[in-house]
LUMGU-102072 format. One line per 3 residues: number of its first residue (from 1); their letters; for each residue x, y, z of N, C-alpha, C. Coordinates in Angstrom, 3 decimals. Layout:
BEGIN
NUM	A	X,Y,Z,X,Y,Z,X,Y,Z  ...
END
This chain:
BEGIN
1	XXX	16.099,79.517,18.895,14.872,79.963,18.265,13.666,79.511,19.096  12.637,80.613,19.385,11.700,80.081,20.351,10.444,79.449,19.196  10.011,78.412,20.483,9.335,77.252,19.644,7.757,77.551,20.362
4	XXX	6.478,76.991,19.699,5.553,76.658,20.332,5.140,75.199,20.846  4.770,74.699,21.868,4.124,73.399,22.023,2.682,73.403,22.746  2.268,72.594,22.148,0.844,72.213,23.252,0.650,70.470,23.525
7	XXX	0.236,70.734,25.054,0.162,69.287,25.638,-0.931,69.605,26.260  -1.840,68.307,25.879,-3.212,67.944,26.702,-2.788,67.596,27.604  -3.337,67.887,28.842,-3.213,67.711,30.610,-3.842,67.285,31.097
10	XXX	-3.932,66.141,31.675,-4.794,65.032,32.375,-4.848,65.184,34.231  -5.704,65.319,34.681,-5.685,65.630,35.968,-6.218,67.019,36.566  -6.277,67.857,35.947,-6.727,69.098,36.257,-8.043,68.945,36.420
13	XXX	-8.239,69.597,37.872,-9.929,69.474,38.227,-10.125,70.962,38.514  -9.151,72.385,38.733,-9.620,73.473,39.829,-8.476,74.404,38.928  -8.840,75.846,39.106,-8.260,76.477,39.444,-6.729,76.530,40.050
16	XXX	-6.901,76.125,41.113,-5.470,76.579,41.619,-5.076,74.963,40.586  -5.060,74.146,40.284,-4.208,73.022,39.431,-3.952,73.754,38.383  -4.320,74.803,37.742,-4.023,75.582,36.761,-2.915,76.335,37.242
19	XXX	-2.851,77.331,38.030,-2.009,77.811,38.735,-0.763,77.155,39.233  -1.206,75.914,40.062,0.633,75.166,39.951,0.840,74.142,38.739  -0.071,74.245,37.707,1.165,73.884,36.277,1.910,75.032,35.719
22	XXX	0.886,76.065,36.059,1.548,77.471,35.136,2.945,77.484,36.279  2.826,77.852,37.269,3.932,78.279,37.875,5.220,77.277,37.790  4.783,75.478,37.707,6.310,74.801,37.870,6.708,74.847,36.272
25	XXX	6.076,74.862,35.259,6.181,75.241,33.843,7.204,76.843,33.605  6.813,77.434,34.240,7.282,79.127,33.900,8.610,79.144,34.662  8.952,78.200,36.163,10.586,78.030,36.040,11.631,77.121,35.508
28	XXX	11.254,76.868,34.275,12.123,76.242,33.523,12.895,77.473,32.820  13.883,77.211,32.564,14.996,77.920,31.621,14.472,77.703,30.107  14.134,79.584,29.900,14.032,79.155,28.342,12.104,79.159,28.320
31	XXX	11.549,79.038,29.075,10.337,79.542,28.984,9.944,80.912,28.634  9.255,81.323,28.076,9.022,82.883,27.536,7.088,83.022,27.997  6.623,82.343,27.632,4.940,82.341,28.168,4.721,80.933,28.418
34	XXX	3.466,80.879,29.200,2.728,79.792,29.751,1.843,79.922,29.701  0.380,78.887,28.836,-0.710,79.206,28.876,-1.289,78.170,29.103  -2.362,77.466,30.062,-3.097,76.768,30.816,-4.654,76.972,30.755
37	XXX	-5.229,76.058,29.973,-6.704,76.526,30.361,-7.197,74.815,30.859  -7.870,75.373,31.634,-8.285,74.285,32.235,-10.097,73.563,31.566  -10.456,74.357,30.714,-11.939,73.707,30.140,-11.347,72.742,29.021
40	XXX	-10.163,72.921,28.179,-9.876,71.882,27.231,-9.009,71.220,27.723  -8.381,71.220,29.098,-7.091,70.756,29.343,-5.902,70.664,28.359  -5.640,71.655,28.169,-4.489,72.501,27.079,-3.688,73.267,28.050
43	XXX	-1.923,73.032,27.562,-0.790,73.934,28.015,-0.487,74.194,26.427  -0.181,75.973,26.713,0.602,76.333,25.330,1.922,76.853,26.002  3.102,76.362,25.914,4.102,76.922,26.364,5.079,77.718,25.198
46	XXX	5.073,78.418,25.177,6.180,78.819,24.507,7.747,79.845,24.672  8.977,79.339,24.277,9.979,79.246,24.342,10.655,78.673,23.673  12.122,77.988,24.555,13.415,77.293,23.963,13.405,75.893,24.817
49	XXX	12.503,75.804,25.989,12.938,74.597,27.041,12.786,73.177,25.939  13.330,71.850,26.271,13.128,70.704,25.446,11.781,70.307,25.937  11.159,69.793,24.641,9.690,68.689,25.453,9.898,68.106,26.398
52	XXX	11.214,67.601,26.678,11.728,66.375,27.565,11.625,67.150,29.458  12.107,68.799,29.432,11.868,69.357,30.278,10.662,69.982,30.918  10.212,70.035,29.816,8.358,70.632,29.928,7.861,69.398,30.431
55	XXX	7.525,68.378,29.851,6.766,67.029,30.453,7.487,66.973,31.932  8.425,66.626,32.257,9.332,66.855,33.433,8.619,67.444,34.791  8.516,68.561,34.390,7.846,69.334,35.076,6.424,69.731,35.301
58	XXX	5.879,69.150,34.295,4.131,68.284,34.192,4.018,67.479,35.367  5.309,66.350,34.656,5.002,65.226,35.698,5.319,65.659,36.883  6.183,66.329,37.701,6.489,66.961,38.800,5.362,67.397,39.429
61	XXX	4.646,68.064,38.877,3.717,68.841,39.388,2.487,68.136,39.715  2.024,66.988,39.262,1.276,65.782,39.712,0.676,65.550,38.681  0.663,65.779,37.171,-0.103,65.466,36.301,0.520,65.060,34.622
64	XXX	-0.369,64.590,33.758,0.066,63.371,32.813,-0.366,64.722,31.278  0.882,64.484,31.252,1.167,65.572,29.458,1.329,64.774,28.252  0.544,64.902,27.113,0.830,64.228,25.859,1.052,65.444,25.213
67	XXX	2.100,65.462,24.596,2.661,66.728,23.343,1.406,66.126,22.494  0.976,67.208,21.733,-0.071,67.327,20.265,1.278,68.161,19.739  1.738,67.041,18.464,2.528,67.547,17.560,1.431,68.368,16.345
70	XX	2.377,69.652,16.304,2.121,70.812,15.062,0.661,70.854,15.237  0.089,71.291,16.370,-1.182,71.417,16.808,-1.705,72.845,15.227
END
């Protein structure tokens, strides 16, 4: 069952930092959309991937994710 999450994103200063969270976010298995705005520092991902894989791939990408539960 696909789920929604949102995680505040710490580190985003530009454009393209928007662009490589969306992109290492969107190859996870089980991703369905990716949404990134960079004025609130907000990811809305939604899918099946675990939080545990989404942060994962936050942190991969050079930056610091807190899940906001039942935003």
């Amino acid at each position: 069952m696909s789920q929604q999450y949102y995680f505040k994103v710490n580190g985003m200063k530009c454009g393209c930092c928007v662009s490589t969270l969306e992109k290492a976010i969107k190859q996870l298995p089980g991703v369905e959309s990716v949404e990134v705005d960079l004025d609130t520092a907000m990811a809305v991902v939604k899918g099946t991937p675990s939080v545990e894989s989404i942060r994962n791939a936050i942190d991969a990408a050079g930056f610091n994710a807190i899940l906001i539960p039942d935003k």
